[in-house]
C-alpha positions as MATLAB code, in Angstrom:
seq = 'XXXXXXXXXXXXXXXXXXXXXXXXXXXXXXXXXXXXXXXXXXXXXXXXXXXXXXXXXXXXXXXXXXXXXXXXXXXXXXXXXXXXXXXXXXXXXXXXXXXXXXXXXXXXXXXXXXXXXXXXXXXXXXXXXXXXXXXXXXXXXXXXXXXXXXXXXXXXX';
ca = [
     117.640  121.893  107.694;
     118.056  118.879  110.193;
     119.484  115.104  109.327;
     118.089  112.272  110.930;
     120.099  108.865  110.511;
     117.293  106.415  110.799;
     113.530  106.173  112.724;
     114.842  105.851  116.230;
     116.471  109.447  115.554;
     113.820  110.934  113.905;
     111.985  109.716  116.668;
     114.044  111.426  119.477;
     114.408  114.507  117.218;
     110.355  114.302  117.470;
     110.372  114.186  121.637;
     113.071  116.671  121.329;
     110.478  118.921  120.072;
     107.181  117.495  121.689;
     108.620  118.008  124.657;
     108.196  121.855  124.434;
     104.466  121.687  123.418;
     102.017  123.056  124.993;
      97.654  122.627  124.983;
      97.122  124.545  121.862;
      99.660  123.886  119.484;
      99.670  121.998  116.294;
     102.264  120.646  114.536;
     101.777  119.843  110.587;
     103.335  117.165  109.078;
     104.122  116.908  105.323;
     106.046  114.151  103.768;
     105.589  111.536  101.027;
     103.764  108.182  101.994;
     107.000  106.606  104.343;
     108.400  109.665  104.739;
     108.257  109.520  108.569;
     105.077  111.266  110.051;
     104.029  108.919  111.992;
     106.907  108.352  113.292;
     107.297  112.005  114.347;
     103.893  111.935  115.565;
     104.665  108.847  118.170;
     108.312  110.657  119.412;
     105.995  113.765  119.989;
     103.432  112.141  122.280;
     105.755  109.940  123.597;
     107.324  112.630  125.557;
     103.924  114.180  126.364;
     102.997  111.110  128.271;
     101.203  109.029  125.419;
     102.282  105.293  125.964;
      99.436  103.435  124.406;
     100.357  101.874  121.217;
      99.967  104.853  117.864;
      98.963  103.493  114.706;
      98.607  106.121  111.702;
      94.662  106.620  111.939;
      94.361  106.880  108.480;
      90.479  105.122  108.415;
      89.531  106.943  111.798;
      90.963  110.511  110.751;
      91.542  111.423  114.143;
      92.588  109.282  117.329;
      92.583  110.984  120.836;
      94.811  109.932  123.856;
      95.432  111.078  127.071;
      98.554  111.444  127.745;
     100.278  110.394  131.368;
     101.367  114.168  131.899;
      97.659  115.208  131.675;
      97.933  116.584  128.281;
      95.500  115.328  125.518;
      96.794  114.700  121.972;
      94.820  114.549  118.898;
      96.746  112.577  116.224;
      95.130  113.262  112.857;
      95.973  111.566  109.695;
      93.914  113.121  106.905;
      95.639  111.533  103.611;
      92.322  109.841  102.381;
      90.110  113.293  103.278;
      89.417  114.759   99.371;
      89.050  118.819  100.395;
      89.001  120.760  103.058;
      84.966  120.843  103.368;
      84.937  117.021  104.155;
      86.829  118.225  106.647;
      84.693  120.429  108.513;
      81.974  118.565  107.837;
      83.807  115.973  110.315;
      83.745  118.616  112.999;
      87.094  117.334  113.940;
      89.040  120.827  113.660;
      87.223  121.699  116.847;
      89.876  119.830  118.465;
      93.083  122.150  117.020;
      94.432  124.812  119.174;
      92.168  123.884  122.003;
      92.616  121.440  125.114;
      95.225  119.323  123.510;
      98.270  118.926  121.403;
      97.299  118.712  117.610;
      99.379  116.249  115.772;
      98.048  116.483  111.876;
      99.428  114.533  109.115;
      98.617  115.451  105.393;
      96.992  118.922  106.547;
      97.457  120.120  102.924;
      94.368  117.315  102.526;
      91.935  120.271  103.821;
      94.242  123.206  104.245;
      94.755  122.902  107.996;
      96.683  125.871  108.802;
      95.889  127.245  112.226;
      97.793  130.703  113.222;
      99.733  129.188  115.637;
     101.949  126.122  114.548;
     104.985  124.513  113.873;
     105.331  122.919  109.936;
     107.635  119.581  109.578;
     108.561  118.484  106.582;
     110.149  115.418  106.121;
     112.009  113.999  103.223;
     113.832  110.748  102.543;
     117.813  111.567  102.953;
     119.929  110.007   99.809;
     120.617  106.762  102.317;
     117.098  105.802  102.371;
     116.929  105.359  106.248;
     118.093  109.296  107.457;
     116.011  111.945  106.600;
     116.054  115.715  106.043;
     113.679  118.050  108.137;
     113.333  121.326  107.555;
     110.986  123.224  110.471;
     109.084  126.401  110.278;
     107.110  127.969  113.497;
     104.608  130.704  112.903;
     103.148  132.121  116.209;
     105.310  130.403  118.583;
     107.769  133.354  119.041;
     107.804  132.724  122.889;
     109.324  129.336  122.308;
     111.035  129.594  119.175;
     114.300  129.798  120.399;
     114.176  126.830  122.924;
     112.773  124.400  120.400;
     115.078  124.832  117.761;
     117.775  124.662  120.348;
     116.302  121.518  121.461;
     116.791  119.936  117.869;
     121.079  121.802  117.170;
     122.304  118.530  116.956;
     120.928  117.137  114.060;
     121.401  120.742  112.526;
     122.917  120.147  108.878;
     126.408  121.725  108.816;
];
């Protein structure tokens, strides 16, 4: 479990991580409405090179960017998606664990859960502002080790 004190933090605890992801990985991101995923999203492709302005895609489902580093992102926000065949039907999973960095919000919407990821979840601390991550990885035993390094200091003692 990791603390956060506010958005900026959650936000560097974000490009703490970003910064060790690679074209092909996806990172899910679960979390009550203002829990913070979007803000985790931005701190991700911040680091990855992604300056242009991120809002939650919500209507679009999925926004592309090119990031300055070369890498593409694919930020997805699937809250309003009803199951995971609207999904599909979008064609948009042809973007995860391909040319890019997949960024998916709400990916319990249509049970996003490609082999190789890391799972955020992200819950309002008791102050309101902080909040409590917890992180699992699942395929990303090569980098395992650095990324959760990357994040000790907000580590919940």
């Amino acid at each position: 479990m990791y603390v956060t004190r506010n958005s900026e933090d959650t936000f560097l605890f974000a490009s703490a991580i970003g910064a060790h992801l690679l074209p092909g990985d996806t990172v899910l991101l679960y979390g009550d409405l203002g829990a913070g995923k979007s803000v985790f999203a931005r701190g991700c492709a911040r680091v990855l090179g992604v300056f242009d302005e991120m809002a939650s895609p919500t209507f679009t489902l999925m926004q592309p960017y090119k990031g300055k580093t070369g890498a593409n992102v694919y930020h997805f926000d699937l809250y309003r998606i009803s199951d995971e065949d609207e999904f599909f039907a979008s064609g948009l999973q042809d973007h995860i664990g391909t040319d890019g960095v997949s960024l998916i919000e709400w990916p319990q919407q249509a049970d996003v859960c490609p082999e190789k990821r890391i799972e955020i979840d992200i819950v309002r601390a008791e102050d309101f502002d902080g909040r409590e991550i917890e992180i699992n990885m699942f395929g990303m035993d090569d980098r395992e080790e650095i990324i959760l390094s990357s994040v000790r200091r907000w580590e919940k003692i």
